[in-house]
C-alpha positions, -999 to 999 in steps of 0.1 A, spaced: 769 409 -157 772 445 -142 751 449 -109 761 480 -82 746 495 -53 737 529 -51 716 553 -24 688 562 -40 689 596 -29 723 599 -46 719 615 -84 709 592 -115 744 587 -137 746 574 -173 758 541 -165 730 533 -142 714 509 -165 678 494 -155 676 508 -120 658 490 -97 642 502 -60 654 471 -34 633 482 -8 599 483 5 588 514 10 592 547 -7 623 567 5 614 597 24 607 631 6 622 616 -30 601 628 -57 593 597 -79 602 611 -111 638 629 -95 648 587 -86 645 578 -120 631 543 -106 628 518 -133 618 486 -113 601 480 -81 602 444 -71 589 445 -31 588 409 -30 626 412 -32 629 431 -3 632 411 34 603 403 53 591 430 83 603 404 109 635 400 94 643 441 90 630 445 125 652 419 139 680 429 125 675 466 127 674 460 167 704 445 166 699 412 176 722 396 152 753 400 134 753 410 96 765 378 82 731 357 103 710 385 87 722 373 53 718 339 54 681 343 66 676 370 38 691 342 15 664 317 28 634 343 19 649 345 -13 643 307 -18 609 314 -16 590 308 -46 577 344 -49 613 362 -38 631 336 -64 610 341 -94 617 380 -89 653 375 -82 655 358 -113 637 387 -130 666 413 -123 694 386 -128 679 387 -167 680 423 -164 716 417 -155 726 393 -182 714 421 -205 734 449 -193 740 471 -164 720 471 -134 716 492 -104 700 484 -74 685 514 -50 682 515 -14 679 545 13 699 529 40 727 544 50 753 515 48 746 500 13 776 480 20 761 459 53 723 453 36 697 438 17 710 455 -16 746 438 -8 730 408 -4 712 402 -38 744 422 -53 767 390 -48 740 362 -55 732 383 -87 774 391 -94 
């Protein structure tokens, strides 16, 4: 199983595989055809509350992931997670996000549950 993170705003490559948008809303002035965007699942993504607490840095990044990983228990989250992870066990995936620090995310997070 291949899964990497990527910025979204950084070029399409070959290896990509089925690329798929981890966040919920559109990045800022991407054209939709120039992101190459293959899936969209925004039930994956965290709830509001949980990006805005986190965002205003009211906890560390290891709390934020184990609260994202309780969403993702959810019935809707897991049945999409589950979607990509077959995407996965069929060949390379990328997931896409706009944040600056891909490494201390969301996209990190479903990464290692789906590595």
């Amino acid at each position: 199983m291949s899964v990497r993170v990527r910025r979204v705003y950084d070029p399409p490559e070959p290896g990509d595989g089925v690329r798929v948008l981890v966040d919920r809303l559109w990045p800022r002035g991407l054209a939709k055809d120039a992101a190459r965007v293959d899936e969209w699942p925004k039930g994956l993504t965290p709830s509001n509350e949980l990006r805005r607490w986190y965002h205003a840095g009211e906890g560390s990044y290891e709390e934020f992931a184990r609260r994202y990983e309780a969403e993702l228990a959810e019935p809707e989250a897991a049945g999409l997670l589950d979607r990509v992870r077959e995407l996965a066990d069929a060949g390379p995936v990328t997931l896409l996000t706009a944040v600056k620090e891909p490494e201390h995310s969301h996209a990190a997070v479903l990464a290692r549950l789906l590595g």
